[in-house]
C-alpha positions in Angstrom: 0.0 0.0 0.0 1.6 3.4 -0.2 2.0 6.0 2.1 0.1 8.9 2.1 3.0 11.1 0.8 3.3 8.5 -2.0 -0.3 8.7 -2.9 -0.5 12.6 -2.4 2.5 13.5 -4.5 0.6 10.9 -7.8 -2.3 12.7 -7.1 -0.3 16.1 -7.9 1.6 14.3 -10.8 -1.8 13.0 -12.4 -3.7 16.6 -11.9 -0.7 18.5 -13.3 -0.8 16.0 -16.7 -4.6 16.2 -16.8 -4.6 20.4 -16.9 -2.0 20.1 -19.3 -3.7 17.7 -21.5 -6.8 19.6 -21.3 -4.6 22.9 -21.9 -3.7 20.8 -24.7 -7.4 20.0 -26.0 -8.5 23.7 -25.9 -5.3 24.5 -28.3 -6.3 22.0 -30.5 -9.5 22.4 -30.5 -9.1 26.8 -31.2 -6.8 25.6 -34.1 -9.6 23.5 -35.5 -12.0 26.1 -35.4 -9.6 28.1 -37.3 -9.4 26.0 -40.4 -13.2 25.4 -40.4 -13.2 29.1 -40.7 -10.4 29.3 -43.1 -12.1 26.6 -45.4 -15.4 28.0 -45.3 -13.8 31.6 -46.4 -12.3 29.8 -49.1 -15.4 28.3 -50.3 -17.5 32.0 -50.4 -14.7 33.4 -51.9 -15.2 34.8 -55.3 -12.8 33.2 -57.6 -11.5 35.4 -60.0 -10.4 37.6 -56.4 -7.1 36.1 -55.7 -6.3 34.5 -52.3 -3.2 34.7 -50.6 -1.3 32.2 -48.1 1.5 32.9 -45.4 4.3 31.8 -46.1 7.3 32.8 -43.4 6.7 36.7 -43.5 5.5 36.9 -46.9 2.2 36.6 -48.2 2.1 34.9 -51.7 -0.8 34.4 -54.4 -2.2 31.3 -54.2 -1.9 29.7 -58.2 -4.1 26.5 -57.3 -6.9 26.3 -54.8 -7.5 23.2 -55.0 -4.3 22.6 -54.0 -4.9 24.8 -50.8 -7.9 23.6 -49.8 -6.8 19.7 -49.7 -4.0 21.1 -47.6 -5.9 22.9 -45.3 -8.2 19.7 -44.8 -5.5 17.2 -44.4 -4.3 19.8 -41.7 -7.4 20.0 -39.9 -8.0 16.2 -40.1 -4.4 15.8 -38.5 -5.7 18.0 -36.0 -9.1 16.2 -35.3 -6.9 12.7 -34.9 -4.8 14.6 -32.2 -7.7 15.7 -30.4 -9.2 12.3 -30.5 -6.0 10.7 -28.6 -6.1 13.4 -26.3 -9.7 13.1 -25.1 -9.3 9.6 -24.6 -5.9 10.6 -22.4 -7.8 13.2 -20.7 -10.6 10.3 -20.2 -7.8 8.2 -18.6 -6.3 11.0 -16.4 -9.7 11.7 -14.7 -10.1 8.1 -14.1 -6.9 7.7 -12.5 -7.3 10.7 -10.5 -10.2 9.8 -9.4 -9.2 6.3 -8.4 -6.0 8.0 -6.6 -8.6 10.7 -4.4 -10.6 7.5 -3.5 -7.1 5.8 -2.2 -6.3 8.7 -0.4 -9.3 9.7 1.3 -9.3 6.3 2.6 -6.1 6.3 4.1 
């Protein structure tokens, strides 16, 4: 069994991963948002108006939107796979917190 030090300092290990992890999800999910924005802007946007995309500090005129648009999906689909192994860590996290404030309220 472990001590109660033991059991209180994984109880502040497993909280400090699980804010970070849903620190984590909220990034994620902003940056998701983003794209959905992004691609919808691309979709409305009249097409003989050019469009531009940032590329270091320059901004440079986009020759094939096609092109742009399958990148900006495959981005966002990286994105939504991230966030889907991150809510099942932050599913994990609670449960093991949980299980670890059960252990040491009963100690």
């Amino acid at each position: 069994m472990q001590s109660s030090q033991d059991a209180g300092e994984s109880l502040k290990l497993v909280a400090q991963e699980l804010q970070a992890v849903m620190s984590q999800i909220q990034t994620v999910n902003s940056q998701i948002s983003e794209l959905t924005m992004t691609l919808d802007a691309l979709s409305t946007q009249d097409p003989d108006k050019p469009v531009y995309r940032a590329v270091g500090s320059l901004l440079l005129e986009v020759a094939d939107r096609n092109s742009l648009n399958s990148d900006i999906e495959a981005s966002k689909n990286s994105f939504q796979t991230h966030l889907e192994r991150l809510s099942e860590r932050e599913s994990e996290l609670r449960e093991s917190y949980e299980e670890l404030v059960k252990s040491f309220e009963s100690q």
